[in-house]
C-alpha atoms as an extended CHARMM CRD file, in Angstrom:
* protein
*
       168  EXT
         1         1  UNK       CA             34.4820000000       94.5280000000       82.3620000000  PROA      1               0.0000000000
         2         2  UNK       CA             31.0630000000       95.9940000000       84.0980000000  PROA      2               0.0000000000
         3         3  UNK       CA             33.3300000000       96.6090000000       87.4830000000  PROA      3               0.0000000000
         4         4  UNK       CA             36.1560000000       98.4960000000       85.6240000000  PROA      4               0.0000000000
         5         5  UNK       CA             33.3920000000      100.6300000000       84.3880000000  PROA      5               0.0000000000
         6         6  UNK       CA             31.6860000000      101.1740000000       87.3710000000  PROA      6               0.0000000000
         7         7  UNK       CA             35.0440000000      101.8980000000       89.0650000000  PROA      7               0.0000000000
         8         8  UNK       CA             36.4380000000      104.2080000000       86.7200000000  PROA      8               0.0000000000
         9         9  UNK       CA             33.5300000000      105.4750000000       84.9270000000  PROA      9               0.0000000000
        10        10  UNK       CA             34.1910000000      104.7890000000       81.6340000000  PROA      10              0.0000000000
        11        11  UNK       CA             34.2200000000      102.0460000000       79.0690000000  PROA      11              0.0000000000
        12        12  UNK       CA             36.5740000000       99.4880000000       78.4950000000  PROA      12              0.0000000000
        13        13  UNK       CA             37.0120000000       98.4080000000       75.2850000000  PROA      13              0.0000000000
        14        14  UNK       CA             40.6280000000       96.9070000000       74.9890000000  PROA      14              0.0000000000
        15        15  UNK       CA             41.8670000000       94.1460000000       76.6930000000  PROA      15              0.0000000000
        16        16  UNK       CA             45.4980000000       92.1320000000       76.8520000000  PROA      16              0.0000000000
        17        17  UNK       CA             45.8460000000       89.0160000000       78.2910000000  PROA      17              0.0000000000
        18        18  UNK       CA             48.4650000000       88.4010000000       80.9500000000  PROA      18              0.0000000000
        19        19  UNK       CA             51.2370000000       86.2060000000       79.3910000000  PROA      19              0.0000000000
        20        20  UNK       CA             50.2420000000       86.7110000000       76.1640000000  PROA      20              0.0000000000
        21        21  UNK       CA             47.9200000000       83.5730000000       77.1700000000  PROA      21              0.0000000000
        22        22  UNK       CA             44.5100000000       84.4280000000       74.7390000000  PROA      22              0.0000000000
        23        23  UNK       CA             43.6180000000       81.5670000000       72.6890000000  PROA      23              0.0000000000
        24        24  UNK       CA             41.3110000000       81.8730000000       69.6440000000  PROA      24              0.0000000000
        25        25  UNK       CA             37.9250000000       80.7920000000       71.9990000000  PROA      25              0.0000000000
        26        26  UNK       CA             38.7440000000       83.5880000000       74.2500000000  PROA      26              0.0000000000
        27        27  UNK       CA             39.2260000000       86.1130000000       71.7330000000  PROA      27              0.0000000000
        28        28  UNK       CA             35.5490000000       85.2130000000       70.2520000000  PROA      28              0.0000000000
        29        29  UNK       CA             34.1330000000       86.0160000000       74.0960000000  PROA      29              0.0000000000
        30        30  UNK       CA             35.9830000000       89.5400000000       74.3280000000  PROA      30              0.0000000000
        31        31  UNK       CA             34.5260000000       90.3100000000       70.8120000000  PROA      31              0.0000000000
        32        32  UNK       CA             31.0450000000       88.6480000000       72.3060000000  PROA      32              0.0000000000
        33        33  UNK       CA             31.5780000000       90.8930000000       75.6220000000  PROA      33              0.0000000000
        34        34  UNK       CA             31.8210000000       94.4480000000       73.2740000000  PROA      34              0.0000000000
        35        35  UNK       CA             35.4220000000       95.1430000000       73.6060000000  PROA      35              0.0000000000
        36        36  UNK       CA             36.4940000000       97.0620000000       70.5320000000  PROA      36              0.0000000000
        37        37  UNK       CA             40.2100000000       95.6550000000       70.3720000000  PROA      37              0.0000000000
        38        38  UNK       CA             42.7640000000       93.3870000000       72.2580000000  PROA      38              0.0000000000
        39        39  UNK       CA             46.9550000000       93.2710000000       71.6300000000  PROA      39              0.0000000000
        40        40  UNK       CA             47.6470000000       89.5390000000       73.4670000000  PROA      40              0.0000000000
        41        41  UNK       CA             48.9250000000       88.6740000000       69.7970000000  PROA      41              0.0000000000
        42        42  UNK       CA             52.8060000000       88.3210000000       70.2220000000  PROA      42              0.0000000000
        43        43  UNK       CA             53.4980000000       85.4690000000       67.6900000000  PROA      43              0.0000000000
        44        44  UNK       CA             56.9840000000       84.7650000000       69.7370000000  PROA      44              0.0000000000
        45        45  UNK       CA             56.6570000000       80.7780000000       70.8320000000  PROA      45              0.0000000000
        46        46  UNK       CA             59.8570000000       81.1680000000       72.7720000000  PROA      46              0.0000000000
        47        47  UNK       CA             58.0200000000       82.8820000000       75.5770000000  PROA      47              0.0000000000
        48        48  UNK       CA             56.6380000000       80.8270000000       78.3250000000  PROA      48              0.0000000000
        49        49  UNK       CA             53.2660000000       81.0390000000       78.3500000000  PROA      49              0.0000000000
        50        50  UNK       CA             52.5980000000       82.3580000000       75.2120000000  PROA      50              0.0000000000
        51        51  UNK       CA             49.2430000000       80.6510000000       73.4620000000  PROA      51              0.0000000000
        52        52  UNK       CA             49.3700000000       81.1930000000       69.5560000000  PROA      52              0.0000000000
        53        53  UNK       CA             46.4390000000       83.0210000000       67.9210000000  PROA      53              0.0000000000
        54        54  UNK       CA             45.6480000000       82.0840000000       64.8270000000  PROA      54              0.0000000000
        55        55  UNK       CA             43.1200000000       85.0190000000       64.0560000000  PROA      55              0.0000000000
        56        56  UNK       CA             40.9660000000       82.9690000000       61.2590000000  PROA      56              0.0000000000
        57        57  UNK       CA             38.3470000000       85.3820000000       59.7720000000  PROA      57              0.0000000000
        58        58  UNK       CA             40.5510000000       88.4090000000       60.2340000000  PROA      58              0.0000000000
        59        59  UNK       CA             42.5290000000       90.2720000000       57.9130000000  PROA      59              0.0000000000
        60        60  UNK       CA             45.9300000000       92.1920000000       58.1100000000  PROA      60              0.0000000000
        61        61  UNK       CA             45.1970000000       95.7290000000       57.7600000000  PROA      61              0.0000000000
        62        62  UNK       CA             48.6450000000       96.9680000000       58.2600000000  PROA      62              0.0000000000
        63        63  UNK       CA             52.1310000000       95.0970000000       59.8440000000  PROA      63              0.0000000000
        64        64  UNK       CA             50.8870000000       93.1020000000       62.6240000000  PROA      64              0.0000000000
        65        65  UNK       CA             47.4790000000       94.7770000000       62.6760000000  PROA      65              0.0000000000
        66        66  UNK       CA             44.4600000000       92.9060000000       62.0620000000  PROA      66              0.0000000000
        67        67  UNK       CA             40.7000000000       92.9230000000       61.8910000000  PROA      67              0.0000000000
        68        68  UNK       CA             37.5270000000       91.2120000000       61.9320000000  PROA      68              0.0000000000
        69        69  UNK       CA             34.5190000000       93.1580000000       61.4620000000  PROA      69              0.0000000000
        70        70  UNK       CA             34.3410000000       96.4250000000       64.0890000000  PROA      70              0.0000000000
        71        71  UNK       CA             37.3890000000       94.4100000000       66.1960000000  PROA      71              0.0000000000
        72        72  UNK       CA             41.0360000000       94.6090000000       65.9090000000  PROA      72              0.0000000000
        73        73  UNK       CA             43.7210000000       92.5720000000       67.0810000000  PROA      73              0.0000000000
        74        74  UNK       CA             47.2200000000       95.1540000000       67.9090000000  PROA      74              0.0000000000
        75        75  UNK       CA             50.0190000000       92.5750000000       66.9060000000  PROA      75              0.0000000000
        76        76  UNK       CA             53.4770000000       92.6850000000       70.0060000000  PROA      76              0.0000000000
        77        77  UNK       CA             55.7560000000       94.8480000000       68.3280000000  PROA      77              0.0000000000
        78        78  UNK       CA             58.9790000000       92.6610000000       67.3020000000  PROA      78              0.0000000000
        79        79  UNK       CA             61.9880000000       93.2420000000       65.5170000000  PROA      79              0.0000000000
        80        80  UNK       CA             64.5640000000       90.7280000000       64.1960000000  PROA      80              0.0000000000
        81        81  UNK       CA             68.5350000000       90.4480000000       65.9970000000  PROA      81              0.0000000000
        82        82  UNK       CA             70.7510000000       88.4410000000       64.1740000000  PROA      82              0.0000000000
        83        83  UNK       CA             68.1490000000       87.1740000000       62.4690000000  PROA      83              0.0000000000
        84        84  UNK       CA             65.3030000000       86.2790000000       64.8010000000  PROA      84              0.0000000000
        85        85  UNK       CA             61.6850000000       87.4770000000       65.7760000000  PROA      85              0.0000000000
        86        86  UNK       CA             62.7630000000       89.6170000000       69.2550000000  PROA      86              0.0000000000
        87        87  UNK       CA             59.6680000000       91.2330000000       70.7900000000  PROA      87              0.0000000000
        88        88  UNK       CA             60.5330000000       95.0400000000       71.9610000000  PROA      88              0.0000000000
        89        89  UNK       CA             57.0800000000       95.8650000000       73.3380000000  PROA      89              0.0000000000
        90        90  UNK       CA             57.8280000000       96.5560000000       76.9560000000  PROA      90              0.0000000000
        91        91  UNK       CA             57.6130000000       94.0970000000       79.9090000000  PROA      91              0.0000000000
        92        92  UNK       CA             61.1480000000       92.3590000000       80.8720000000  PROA      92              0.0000000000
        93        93  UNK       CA             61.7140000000       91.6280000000       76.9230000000  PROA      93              0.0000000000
        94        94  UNK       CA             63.0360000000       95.9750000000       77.0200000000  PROA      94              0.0000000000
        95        95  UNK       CA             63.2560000000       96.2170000000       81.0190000000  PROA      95              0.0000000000
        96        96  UNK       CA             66.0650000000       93.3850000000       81.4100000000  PROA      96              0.0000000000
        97        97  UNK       CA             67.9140000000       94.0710000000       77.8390000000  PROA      97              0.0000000000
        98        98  UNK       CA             70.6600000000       96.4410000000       78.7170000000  PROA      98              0.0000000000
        99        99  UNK       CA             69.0410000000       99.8610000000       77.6280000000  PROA      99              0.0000000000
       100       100  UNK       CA             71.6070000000      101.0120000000       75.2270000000  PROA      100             0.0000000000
       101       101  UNK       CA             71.2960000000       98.2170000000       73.4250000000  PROA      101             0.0000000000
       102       102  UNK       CA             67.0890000000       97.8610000000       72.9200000000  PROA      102             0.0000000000
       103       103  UNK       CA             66.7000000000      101.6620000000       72.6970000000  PROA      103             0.0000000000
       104       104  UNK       CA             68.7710000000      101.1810000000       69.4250000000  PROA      104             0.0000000000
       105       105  UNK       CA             66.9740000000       98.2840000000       68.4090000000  PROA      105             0.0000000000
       106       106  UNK       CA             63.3190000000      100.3930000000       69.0610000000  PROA      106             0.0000000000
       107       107  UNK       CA             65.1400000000      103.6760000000       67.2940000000  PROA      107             0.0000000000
       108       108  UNK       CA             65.6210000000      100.4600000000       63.8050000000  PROA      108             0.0000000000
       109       109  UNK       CA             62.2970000000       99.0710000000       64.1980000000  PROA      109             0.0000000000
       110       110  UNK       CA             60.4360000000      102.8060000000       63.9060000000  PROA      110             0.0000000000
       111       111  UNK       CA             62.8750000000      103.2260000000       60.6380000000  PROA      111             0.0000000000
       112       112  UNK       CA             61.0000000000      100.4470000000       59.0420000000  PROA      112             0.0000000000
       113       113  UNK       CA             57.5970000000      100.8130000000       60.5490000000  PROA      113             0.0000000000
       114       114  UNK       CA             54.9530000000      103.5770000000       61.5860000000  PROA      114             0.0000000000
       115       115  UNK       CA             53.6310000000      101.2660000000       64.1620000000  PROA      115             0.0000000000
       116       116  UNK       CA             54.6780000000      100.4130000000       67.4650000000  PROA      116             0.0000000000
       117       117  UNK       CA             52.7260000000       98.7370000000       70.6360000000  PROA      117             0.0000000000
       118       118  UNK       CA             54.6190000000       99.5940000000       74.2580000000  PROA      118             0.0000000000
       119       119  UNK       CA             53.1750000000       97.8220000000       77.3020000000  PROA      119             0.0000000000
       120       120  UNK       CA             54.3410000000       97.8540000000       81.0550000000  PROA      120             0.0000000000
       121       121  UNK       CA             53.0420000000       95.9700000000       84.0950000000  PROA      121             0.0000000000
       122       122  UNK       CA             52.3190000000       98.1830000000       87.1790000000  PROA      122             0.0000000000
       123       123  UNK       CA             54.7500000000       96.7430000000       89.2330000000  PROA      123             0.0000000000
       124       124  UNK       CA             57.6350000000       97.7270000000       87.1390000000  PROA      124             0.0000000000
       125       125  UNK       CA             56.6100000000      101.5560000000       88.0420000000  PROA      125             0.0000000000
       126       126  UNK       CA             57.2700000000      101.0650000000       92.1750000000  PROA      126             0.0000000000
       127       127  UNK       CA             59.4330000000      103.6060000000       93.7720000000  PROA      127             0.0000000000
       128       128  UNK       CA             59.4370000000      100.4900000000       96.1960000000  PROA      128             0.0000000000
       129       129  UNK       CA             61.4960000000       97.6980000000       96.0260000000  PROA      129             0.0000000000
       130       130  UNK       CA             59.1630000000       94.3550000000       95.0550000000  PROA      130             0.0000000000
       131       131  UNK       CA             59.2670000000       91.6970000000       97.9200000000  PROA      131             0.0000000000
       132       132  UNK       CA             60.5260000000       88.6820000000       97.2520000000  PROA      132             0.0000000000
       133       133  UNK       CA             57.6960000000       86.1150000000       97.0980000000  PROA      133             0.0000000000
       134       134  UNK       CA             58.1150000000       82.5290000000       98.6360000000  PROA      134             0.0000000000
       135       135  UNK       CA             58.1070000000       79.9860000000       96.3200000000  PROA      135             0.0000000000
       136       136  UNK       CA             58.9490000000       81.7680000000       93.2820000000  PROA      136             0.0000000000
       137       137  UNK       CA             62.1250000000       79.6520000000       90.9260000000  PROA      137             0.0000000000
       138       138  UNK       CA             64.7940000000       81.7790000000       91.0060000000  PROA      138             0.0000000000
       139       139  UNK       CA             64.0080000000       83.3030000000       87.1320000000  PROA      139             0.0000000000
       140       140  UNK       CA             60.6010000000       84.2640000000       88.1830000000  PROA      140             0.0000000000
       141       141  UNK       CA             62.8520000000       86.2810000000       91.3780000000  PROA      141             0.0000000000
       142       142  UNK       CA             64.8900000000       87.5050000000       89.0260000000  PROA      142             0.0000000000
       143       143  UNK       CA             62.0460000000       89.1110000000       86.3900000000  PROA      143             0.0000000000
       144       144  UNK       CA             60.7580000000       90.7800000000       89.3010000000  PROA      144             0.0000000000
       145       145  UNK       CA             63.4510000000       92.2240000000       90.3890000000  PROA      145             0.0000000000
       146       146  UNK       CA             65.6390000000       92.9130000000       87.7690000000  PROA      146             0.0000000000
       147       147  UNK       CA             66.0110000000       96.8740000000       86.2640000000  PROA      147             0.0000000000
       148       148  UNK       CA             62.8620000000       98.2440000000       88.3140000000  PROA      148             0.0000000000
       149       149  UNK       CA             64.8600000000      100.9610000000       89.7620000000  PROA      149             0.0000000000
       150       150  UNK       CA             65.8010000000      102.2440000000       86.5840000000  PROA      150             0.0000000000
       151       151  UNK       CA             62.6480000000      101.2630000000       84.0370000000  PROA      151             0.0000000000
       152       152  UNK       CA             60.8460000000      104.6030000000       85.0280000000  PROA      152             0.0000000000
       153       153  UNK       CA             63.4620000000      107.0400000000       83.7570000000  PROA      153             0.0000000000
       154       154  UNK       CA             63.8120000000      104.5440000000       80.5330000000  PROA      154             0.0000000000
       155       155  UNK       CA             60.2200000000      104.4510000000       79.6920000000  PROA      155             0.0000000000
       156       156  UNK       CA             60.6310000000      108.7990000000       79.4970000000  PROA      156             0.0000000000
       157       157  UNK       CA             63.4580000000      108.1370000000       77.3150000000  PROA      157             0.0000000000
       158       158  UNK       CA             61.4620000000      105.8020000000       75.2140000000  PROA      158             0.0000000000
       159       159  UNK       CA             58.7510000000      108.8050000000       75.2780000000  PROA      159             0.0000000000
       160       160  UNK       CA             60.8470000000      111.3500000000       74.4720000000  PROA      160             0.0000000000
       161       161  UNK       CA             62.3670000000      109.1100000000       71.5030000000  PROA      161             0.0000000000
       162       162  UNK       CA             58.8060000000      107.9000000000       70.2990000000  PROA      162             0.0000000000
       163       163  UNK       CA             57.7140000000      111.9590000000       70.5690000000  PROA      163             0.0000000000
       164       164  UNK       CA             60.8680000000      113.3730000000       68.8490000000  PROA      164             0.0000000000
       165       165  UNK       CA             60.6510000000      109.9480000000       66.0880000000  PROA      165             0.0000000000
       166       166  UNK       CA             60.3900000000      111.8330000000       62.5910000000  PROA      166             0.0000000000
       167       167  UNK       CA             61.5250000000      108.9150000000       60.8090000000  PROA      167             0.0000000000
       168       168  UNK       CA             65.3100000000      109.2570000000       60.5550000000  PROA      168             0.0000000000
């Protein structure tokens, strides 16, 4: 946290955990270190590596919001298909979903919600292609690789949606 500052001369107060992979001891340290929020809450088992929260001592402000004192925990947007928890918050859960299809299930979850959490890794905003890395299974190769050429142009549609959203 004190080299991001000193790098980029400013504070850092949020923080997400790669692979969704905060446990409840970890969250008490960011809180301990002065960050002001986190979203590494996804609540979605079915993804590898996700560690459950269980956020004891906070309270649910709002849909997947929730807070303990001066810190707040910004829930993975999800939104149920046929039935089941699907997250929609960015990452390859939207980039590898043909676009059609989670842009319509983004445009449903905004009709019954006012809040929405988008995330993207850098890599998924190259204008190069991503080398393939030795060693990798062949679904790991396959995340990387998978809808980077066109995620760019979809994350300005998702803009232009999210800016234009008046909740029709």
């Amino acid at each position: 946290k004190r080299l991001l500052k000193e790098l980029f001369n400013t504070d850092i107060i949020g923080f997400r955990a790669p692979y969704f992979s905060l446990d409840d001891n970890r969250l008490n340290i960011l809180k301990e270190l002065g960050f002001k929020y986190d979203s590494s809450h996804l609540d979605f088992l079915k993804a590898r590596h996700t560690v459950a929260l269980n956020l004891k001592g906070f309270k649910e402000c709002s849909k997947d919001i929730f807070r303990n004192g001066d810190f707040f925990e910004f829930g993975l947007s999800k939104h149920k298909i046929f039935g089941n928890p699907y997250p929609i918050s960015g990452g390859g859960y939207v980039r590898l979903a043909p676009w059609n299809f989670i842009k319509n299930v983004i445009k449903q979850y905004l009709k019954e919600n006012d809040y929405y959490v988008f995330y993207l890794h850098p890599f998924e905003l190259t204008t190069q292609k991503v080398p393939i890395l030795k060693g990798l299974k062949p679904y790991d190769q396959y995340y990387l690789q998978y809808g980077i050429t066109s995620y760019g142009k979809h994350i300005e549609q998702l803009i232009i949606l999210l800016k234009n959203y008046n909740g029709n």
